[in-house]
C-alpha positions in Angstrom: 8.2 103.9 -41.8 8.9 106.0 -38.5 11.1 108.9 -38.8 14.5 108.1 -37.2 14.8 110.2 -34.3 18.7 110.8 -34.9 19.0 112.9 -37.9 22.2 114.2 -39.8 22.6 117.9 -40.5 24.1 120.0 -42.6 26.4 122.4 -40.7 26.9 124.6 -44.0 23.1 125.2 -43.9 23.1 125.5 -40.0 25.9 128.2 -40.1 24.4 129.7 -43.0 21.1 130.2 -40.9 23.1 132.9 -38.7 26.5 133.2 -40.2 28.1 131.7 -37.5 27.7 127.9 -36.1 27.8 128.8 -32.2 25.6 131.2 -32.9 22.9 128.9 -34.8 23.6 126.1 -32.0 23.3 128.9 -29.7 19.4 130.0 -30.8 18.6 126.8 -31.6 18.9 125.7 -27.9 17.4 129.0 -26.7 14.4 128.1 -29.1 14.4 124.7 -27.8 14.3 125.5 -24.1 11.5 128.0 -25.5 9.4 125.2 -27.3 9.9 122.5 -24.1 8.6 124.9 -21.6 5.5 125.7 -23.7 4.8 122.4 -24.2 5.5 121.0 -21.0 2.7 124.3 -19.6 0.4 123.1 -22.3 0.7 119.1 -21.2 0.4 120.0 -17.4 -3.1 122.1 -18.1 -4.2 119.4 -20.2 -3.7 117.0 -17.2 -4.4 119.1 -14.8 -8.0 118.7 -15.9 -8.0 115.2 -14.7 -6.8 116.1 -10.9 -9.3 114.2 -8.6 -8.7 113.1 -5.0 -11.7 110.7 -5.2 -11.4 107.3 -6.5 -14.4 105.9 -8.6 -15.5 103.7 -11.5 -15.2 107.4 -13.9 -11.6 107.7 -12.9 -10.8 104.6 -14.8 -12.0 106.2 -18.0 -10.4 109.9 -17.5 -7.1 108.0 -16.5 -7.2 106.1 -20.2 -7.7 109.9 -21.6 -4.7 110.8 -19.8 -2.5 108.3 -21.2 -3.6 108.8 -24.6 -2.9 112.6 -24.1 0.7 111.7 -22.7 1.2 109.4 -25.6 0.3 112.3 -28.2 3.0 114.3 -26.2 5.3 111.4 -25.9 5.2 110.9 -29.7 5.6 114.6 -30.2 9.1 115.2 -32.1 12.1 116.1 -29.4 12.3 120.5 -29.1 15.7 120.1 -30.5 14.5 118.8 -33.7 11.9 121.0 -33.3 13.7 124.6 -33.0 16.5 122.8 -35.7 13.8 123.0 -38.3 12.5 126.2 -37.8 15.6 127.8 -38.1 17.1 126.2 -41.0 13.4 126.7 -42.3 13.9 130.8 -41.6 11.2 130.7 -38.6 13.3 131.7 -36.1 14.0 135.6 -35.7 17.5 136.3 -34.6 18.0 139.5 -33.1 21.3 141.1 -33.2 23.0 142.3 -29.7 24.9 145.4 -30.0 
């Protein structure tokens, strides 16, 4: 069965992860952004391997390894979900301002 890709969370265990539920939404979103650009740098160098301005019969075969690469990407769970887990799992270093 596929994972759902909406999934309810706790917001006890959320504001426990920082004390403070704007401040766990807060990181959370920061690691998110931080998880989408490294992905999306990782993706681009992946494709960028395939960047040709010559058509040919080969092209055919490195376009069908492109699409399975953007389909293991597209499959990838969302950064939200993502940076949600690793701070409710403890992963996420939160640095105190002050």
């Amino acid at each position: 069965m596929a994972k759902p890709s909406i999934e309810t969370r706790n917001i006890e265990k959320l504001m426990n992860a920082t004390g403070n539920i704007y401040k766990s939404v807060y990181v959370a979103g920061k690691r998110a952004r931080q998880i989408s650009s490294q992905t999306k740098e990782e993706l681009n160098s992946k494709l960028s391997e395939f960047a040709s301005t010559v058509d040919n019969l080969e092209e055919v075969q490195e376009n069908r390894e492109q699409i399975e690469i953007s389909k293991h990407y597209e499959r990838m769970p969302k950064p939200t979900a993502m940076a949600l887990e690793e701070l409710l799992d403890g992963e996420v270093v939160v640095k105190e301002r002050g």
